[in-house]
C-alpha positions in Angstrom: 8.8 24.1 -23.0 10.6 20.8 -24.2 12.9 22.9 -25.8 13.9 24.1 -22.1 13.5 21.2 -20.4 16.6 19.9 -22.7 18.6 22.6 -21.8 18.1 22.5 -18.8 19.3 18.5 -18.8 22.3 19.3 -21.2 23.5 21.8 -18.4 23.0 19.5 -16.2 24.9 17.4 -17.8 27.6 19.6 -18.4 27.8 20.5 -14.4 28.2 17.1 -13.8 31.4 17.0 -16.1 33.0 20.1 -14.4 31.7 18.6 -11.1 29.5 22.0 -10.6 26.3 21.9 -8.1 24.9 25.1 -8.6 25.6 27.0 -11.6 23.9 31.3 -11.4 23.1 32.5 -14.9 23.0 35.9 -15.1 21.0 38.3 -17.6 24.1 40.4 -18.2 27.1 40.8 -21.0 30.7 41.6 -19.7 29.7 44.7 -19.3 26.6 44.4 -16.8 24.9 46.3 -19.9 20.9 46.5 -19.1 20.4 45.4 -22.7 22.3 43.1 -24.5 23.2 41.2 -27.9 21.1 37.8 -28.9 25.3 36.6 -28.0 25.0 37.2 -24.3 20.9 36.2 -24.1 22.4 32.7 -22.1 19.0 33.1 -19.5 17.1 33.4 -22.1 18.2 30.7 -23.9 17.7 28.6 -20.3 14.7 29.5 -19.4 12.4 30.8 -22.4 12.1 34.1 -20.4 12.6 37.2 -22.4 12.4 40.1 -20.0 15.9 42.0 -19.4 16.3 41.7 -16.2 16.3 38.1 -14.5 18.5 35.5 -12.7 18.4 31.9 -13.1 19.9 29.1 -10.6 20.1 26.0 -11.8 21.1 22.7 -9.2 20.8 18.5 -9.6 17.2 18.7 -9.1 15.9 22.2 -9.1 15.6 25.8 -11.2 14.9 29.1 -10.7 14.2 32.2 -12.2 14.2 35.7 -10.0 12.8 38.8 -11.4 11.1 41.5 -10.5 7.5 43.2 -10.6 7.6 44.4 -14.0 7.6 40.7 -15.2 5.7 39.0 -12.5 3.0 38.4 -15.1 5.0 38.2 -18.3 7.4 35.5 -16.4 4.6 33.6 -15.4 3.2 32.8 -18.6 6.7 32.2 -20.1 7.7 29.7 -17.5 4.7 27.9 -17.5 5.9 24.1 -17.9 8.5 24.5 -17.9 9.4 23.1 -14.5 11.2 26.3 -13.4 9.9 28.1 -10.0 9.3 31.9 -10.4 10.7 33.7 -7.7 9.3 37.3 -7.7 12.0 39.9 -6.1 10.9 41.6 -3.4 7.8 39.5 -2.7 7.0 38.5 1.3 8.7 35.3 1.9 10.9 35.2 -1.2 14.2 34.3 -0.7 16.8 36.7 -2.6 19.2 34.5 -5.3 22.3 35.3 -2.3 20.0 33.7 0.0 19.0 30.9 -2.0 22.7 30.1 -2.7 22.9 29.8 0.7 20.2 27.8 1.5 21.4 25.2 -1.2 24.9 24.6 -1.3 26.6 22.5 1.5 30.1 21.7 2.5 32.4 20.5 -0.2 30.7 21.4 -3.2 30.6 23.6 -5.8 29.0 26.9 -6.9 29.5 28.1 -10.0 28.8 31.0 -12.8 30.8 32.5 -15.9 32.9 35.6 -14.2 33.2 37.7 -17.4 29.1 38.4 -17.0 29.0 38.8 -13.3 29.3 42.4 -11.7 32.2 41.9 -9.4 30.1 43.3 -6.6 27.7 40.5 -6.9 30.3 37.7 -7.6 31.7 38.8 -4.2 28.6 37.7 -2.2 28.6 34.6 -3.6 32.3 33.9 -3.2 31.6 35.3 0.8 28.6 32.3 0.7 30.7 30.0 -0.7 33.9 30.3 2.0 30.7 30.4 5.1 29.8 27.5 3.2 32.7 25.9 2.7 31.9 25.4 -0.7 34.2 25.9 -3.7 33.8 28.5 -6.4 34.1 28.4 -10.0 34.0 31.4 -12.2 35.9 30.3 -15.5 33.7 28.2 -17.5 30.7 29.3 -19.4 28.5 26.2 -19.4 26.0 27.7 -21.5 28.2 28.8 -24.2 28.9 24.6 -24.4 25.7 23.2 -25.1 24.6 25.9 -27.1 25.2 25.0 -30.5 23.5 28.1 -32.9 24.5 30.9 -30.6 24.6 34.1 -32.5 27.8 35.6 -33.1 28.7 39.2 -32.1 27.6 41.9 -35.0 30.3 43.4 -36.8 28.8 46.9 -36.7 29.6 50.3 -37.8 31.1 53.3 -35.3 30.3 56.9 -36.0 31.7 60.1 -34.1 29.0 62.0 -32.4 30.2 65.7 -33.3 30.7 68.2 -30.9 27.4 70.3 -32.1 25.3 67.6 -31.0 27.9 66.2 -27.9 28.6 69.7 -26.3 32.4 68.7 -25.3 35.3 67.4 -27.1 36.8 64.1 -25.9 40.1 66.2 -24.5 37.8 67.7 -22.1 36.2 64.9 -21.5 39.3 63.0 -20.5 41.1 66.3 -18.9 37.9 66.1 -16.3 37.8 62.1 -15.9 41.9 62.2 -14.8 40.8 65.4 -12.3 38.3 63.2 -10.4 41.2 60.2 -10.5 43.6 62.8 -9.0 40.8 63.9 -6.3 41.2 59.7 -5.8 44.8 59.4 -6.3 44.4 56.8 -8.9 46.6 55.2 -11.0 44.5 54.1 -13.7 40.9 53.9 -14.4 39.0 50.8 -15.3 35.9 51.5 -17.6 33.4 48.5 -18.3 29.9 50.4 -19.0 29.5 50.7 -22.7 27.7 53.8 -22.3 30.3 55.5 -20.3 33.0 54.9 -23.0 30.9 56.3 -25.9 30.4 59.4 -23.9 33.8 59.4 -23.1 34.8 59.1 -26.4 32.2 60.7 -28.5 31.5 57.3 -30.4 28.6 55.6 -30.9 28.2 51.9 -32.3 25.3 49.3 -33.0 26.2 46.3 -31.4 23.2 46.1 -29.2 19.5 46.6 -30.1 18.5 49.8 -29.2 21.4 51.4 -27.3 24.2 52.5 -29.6 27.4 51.4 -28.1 30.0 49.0 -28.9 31.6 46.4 -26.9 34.9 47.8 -25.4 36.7 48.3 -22.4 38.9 51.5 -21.8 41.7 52.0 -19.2 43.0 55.7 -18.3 46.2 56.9 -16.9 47.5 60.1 -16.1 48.9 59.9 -19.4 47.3 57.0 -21.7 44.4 56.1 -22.7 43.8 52.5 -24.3 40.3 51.5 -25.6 39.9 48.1 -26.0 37.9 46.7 -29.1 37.8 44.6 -31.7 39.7 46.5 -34.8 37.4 45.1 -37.5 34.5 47.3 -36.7 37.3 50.6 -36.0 37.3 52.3 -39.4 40.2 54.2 -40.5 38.4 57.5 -39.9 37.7 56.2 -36.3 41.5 55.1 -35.9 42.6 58.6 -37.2 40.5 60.4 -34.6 41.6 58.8 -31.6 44.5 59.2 -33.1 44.2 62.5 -33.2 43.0 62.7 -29.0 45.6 60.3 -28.2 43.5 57.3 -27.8 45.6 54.1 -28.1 44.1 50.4 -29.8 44.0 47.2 -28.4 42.4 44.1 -28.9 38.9 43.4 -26.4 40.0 40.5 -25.0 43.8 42.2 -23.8 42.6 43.6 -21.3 43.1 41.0 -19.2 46.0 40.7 -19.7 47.2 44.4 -19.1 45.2 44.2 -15.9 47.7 41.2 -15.0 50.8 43.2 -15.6 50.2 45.9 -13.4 53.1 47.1 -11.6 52.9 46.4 -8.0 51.3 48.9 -5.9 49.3 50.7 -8.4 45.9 52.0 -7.5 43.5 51.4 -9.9 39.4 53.3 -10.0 36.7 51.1 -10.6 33.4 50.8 -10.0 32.7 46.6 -8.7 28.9 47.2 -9.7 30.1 47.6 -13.1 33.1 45.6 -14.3 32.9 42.1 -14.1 34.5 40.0 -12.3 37.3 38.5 -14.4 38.7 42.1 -14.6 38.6 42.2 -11.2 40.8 39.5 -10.8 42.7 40.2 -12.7 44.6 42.7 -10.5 47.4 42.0 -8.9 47.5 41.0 -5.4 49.8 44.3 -4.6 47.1 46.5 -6.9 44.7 49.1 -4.7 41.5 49.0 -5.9 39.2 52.0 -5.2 35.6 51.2 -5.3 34.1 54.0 -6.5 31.2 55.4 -9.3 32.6 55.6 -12.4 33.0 59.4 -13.0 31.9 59.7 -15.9 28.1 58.4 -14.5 27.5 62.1 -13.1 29.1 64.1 -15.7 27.3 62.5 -18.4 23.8 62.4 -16.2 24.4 66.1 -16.3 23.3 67.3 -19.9 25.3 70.3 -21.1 23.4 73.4 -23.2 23.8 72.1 -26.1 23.0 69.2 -24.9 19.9 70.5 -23.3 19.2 72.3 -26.6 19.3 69.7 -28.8 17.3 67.4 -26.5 14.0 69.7 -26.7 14.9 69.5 -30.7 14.4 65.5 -30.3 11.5 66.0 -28.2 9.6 68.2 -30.2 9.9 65.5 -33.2 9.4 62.5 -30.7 6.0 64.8 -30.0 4.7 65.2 -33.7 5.4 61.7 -34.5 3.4 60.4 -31.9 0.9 63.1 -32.3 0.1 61.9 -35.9 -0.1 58.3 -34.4 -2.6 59.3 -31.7 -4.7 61.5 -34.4 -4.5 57.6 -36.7 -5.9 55.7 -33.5 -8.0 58.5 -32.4 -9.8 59.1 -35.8 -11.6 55.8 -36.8 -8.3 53.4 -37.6 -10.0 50.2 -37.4 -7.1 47.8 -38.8 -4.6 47.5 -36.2 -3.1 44.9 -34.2 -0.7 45.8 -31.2 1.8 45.0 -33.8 0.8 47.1 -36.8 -0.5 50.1 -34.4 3.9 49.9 -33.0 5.1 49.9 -36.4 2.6 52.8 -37.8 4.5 54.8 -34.8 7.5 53.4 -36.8 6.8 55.1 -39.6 6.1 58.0 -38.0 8.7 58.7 -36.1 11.2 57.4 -39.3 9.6 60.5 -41.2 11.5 62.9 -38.7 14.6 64.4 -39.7 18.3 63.2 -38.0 15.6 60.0 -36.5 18.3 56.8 -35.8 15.5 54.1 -35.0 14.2 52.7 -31.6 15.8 53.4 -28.2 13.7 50.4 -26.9 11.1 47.2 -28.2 8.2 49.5 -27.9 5.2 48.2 -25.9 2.2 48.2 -28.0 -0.3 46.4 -25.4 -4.1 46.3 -25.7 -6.5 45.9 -23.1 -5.4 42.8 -20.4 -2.2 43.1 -21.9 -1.0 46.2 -20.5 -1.3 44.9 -17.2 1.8 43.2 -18.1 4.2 45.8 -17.3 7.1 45.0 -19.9 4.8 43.7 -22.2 5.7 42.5 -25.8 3.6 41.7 -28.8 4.9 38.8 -30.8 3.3 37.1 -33.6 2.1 34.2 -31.1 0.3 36.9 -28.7 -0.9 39.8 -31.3 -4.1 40.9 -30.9 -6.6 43.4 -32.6 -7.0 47.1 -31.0 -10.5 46.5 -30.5 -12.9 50.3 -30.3 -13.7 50.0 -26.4 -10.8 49.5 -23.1 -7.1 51.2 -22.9 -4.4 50.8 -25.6 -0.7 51.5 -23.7 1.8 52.5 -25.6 5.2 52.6 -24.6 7.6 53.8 -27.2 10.8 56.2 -28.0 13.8 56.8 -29.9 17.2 58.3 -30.5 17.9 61.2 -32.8 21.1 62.8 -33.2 19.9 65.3 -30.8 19.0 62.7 -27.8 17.2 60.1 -26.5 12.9 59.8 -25.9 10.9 57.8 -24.2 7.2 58.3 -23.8 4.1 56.7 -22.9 0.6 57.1 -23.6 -2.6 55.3 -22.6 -5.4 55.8 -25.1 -9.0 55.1 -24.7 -10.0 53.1 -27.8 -13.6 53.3 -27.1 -16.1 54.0 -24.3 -14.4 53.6 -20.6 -16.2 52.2 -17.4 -16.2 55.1 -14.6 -13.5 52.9 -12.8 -11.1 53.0 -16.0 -11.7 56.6 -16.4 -11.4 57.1 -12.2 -7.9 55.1 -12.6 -6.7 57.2 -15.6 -7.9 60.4 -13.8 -5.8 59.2 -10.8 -2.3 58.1 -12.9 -2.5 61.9 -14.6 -3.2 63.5 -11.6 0.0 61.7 -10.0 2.1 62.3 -13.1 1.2 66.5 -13.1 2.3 66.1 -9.1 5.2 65.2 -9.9 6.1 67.2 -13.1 5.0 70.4 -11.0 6.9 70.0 -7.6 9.7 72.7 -6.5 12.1 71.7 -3.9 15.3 72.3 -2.2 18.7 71.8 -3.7 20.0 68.5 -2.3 17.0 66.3 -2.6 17.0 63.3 -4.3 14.5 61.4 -6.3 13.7 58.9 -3.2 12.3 62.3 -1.5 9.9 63.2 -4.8 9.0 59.7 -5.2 5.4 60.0 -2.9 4.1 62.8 -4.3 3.8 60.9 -7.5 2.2 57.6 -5.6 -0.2 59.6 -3.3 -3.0 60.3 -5.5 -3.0 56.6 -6.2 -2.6 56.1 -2.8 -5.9 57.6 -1.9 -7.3 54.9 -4.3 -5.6 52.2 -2.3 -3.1 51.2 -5.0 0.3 51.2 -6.1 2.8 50.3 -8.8 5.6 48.0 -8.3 8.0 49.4 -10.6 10.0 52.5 -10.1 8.5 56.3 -10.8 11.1 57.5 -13.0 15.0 56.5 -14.3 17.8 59.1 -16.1 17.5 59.1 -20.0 20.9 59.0 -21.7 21.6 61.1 -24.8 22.0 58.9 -27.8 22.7 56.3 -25.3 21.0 53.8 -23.2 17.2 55.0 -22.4 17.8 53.9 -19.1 20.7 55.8 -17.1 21.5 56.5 -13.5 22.3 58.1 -11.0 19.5 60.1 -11.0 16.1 58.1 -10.4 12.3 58.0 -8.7 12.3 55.4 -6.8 10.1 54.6 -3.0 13.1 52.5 -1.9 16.6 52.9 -1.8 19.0 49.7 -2.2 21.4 48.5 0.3 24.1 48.6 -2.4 23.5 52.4 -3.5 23.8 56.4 -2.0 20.8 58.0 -3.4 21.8 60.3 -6.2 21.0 64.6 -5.3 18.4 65.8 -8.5 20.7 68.3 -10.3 20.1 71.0 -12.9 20.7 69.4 -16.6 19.7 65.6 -15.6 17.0 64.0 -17.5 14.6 61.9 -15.5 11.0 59.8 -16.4 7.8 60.6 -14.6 6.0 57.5 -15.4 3.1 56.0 -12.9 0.8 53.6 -13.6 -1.8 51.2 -12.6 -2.2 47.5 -13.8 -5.1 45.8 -13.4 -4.9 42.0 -13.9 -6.7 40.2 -16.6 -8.2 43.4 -17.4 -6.0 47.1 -18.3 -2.8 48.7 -17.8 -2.6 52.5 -17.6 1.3 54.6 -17.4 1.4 58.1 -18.5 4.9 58.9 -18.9 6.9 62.5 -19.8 10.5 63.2 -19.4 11.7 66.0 -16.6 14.9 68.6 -17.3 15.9 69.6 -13.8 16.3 73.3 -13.9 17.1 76.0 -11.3 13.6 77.7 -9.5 13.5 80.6 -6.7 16.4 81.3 -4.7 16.0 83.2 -1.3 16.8 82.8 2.2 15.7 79.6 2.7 18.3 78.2 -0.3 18.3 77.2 -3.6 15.3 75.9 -5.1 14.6 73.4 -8.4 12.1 72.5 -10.5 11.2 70.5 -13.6 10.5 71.7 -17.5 8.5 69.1 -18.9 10.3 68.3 -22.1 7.5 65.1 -23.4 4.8 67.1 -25.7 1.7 64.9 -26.3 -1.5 65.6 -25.3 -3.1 63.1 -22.6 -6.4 61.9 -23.4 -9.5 64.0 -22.7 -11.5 60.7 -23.1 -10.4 59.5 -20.4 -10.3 62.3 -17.7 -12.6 62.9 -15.1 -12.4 66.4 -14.4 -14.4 66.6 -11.1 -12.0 64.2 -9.7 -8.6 67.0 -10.6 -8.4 70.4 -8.2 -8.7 73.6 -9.8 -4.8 73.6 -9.7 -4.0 70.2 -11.4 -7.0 71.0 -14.0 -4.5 74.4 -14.8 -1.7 72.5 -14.8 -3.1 69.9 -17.9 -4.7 73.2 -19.6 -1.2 75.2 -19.4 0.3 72.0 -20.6 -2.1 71.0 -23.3 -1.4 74.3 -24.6 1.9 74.3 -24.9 1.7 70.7 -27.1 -0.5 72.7 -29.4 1.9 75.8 -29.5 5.0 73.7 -29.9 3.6 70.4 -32.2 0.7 72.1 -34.5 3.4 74.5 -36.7 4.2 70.5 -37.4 1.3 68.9 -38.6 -0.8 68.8 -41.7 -4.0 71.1 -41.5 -6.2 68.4 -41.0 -4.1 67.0 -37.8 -3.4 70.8 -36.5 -7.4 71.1 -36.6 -7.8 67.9 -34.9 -5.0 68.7 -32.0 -6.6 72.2 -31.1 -9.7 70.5 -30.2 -8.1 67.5 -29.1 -5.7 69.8 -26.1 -8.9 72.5 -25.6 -9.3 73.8 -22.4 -11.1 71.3 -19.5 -13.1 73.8 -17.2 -13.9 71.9 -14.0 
């Protein structure tokens, strides 16, 4: 924590010189990517807290870190002596980071944050607080970056052209649809910030940060140009040939800008304010029309295509046999693993599958009291033995060629209390609700979100992070619209659940100091009945590993969620036992046997 507290002086120090009062430091690149390279980790590097999301306001005499209640605990223990204040998000009595602002800055003095990795959206509220204030605003100087003296350079990583057997579209339709929806907007030109958006676009994937395979870039479209914006030493000569080929043009990241700047007067330019930053913002002309709308690409590449869809059960069904054989490991008598050893055994397993490109997340292996941590990770500090009794969560996934996993699984390393097994009992039952609901075309994930919570509900407790996000293919495991959620921001429409969109179904309970329990499959949105009444949907589970039958407490499921889990369990043994050695295939049969209530 003196490490912090030094930091937290030097900026100081270095507000002073620029005459700043308040300086915001967000968690984000200049991309507003979820994730982001050890380059862009500056609230990290502040405040010793390593969960992704967070916000951290510094003043003269006073800092902060927001976050929300997947880190309540994590950011807690991290902060401790640090001599920053936790605010949790969301909390009774907390005041939000806008409200904060407020509170603190006072007539004639000056707020400030680095506008290349603040979502123009946000950096609006604050440059509304500052003119109610009458305040100034500074958005040009990245403090951090100078007193930061071993900051890690960007990667130079390698590209790679996602072919269209495993993309389902070529990048000409692609772009043919994205300058339709401009049309439908009558836009100029189209800003693009979101990393993942541009490899979709594009049919490109990168490695320049951990776990989501995209590369830093910015892309413009016209009615008749397209301009990607990159740095050329990572854009290979096969790369340069096939945009080429689809008429995509070069430039250098940073020029951007600059283009922006030169805008003819007039022009009416698409972008989406929660997603480019707010130097590109600016730099618009006065004259420019900016049309705040979702990027629309979001939609079109939250809706999988066949072969998408295809290839996606193809990932699954090796995402299901690699963590099968880790389950049989844990379930068998393994007595040598740590929460680290046990994550990179699933490692190992999961490398052994065929087209497998690594992680799509820092998995979290967390035993006992550590799973009530909800974004838990195991370092070498906190690593502890995966003792034979309590709950071992696992949260863990990856990318294949074919598409993205992410799955998690709480096992019972030894002999449960009735309450663990009660809580268990209550998370599956929640996360079969929602797997088996049908409903009308033109709901939306806020309107499924309950029937997941109830049976929790009924227990008198609840989970404070969302039910269930969009998966990307071979992109970020974490991808909107699409989303269960019990609340809807202020800043967003609720996005309608349509055929081909990938979504989690993950509940949980977290009991402090003592377990954490998440069961977690993916959901395809397919097409159910249609009659009089409309168009109904549905959900094909796509996850295929078993739950624990150690942990269930069958008199406490209906007859109808005890033949959902037997229906289910027998489909993991259909689809993953053709995949495992004999011994493993003998194990899984009994393992996924019928439960007769």
């Amino acid at each position: 924590m003196s490490e912090v507290k030094d930091r937290l002086a030097a900026l100081r120090e270095k507000m002073r010189e620029y005459g700043v009062d308040i300086y915001i430091v967000p968690s984000s690149d200049c991309h507003e990517s979820e994730y982001v390279s050890a380059h862009f980790r500056a609230r990290e590097y502040m405040t010793g807290f390593t969960g992704s999301a967070g916000t951290a306001v510094i003043t003269m005499e006073e800092a902060g870190l927001w976050t929300d209640g997947r880190y309540f605990l994590q950011a807690e223990a991290q902060l401790k002596g640090s001599g920053i204040t936790l605010y949790r998000m969301g909390e009774p009595g907390v005041p939000t980071v806008p409200e904060y602002v407020e509170s603190q800055l006072r007539p004639g003095k000056c707020l400030g944050f680095d506008g290349r990795v603040m979502a123009a959206s946000k950096a609006q509220e604050f440059e509304r607080i500052a003119r109610k204030q009458g305040a100034y605003l500074v958005a040009s100087e990245d403090l951090v970056g100078r007193i930061w003296p071993d900051r890690p350079d960007i990667p130079d990583t390698t590209l790679f052209i996602l072919e269209e057997r495993y993309s389902g579209e070529s990048v000409d339709s692609k772009i043919a649809r994205v300058r339709r929806a401009m049309e439908e907007q009558q836009a100029d030109i189209h800003v693009l910030a979101s990393l993942c958006d541009i490899a979709w676009l594009l049919n490109l994937r990168g490695g320049d940060i951990p776990c989501v395979p995209v590369t830093l870039s910015f892309l413009t479209l016209t009615r008749e140009i397209c301009v990607w914006y990159v740095r050329p030493s990572i854009v290979a000569d096969e790369i340069r040939d096939y945009l080429s080929d689809h008429g995509v043009k070069i430039r250098e990241y940073d020029e951007i800008y600059k283009d922006l700047e030169s805008l003819s007067a007039g022009m009416r330019v698409l972008l989406d304010r929660k997603n480019v930053n707010y130097r590109l913002l600016n730099s618009l002309p006065e004259s420019a029309v900016a049309i705040d709308r979702p990027n629309p690409t979001e939609l079109m590449k939250a809706v999988k295509n066949e072969t998408e869809i295809k290839n996606i059960r193809e990932a699954h069904r090796k995402e299901s046999v690699a963590f099968t054989r880790f389950l049989y490991r844990l379930k068998t008598g393994a007595t040598d693993f740590t929460e680290l050893s046990a994550a990179e055994y699933l490692d190992t397993c999961r490398a052994e599958q065929e087209h497998c490109l690594g992680q799509s997340f820092a998995p979290i292996c967390a035993y006992g009291p550590h799973g009530a941590i909800v974004h838990y990770s195991a370092t070498a500090g906190t690593d502890v033995p995966v003792e034979k009794e309590s709950f071992l969560l696992v949260d863990a996934g990856g990318h294949y060629l074919e598409g993205t996993t992410d799955t998690t699984r709480t096992i019972a390393m030894g002999p449960l209390k009735p309450e663990q097994k009660r809580m268990y009992t209550a998370v599956l039952r929640a996360n079969l609700h929602l797997a088996h609901a049908k409903f009308r075309k033109g709901a939306t994930g806020y309107s499924l979100d309950a029937l997941c919570r109830e049976p929790l509900w009924q227990l008198g407790v609840d989970f404070k992070h969302g039910t269930g996000h969009g998966v990307g293919y071979l992109l970020n495991v974490h991808e909107g619209p699409n989303a269960f959620r019990p609340r809807i921001p202020a800043e967003e429409a609720p996005a309608e659940l349509v055929p081909g969109m990938v979504t989690t179904d993950e509940p949980g309970v977290y009991i402090a100091d003592e377990y954490g329990i998440r069961l977690e499959n993916e959901l395809l949105c397919v097409e159910g009945t249609s009659n009089e009444y409309g168009q109904f949907l549905e959900f094909e589970i796509l996850t295929l590993i078993p739950f624990d039958r150690d942990a269930i407490l069958a008199e406490e499921m209906s007859p109808e969620e005890i033949a959902w889990l037997n229906a289910y369990h027998q489909r993991v043994y259909k689809t993953v036992g053709p995949y495992l050695p004999e011994k493993e295939r003998e194990w899984l049969k009994e393992y996924t046997r019928a439960i007769f209530s």
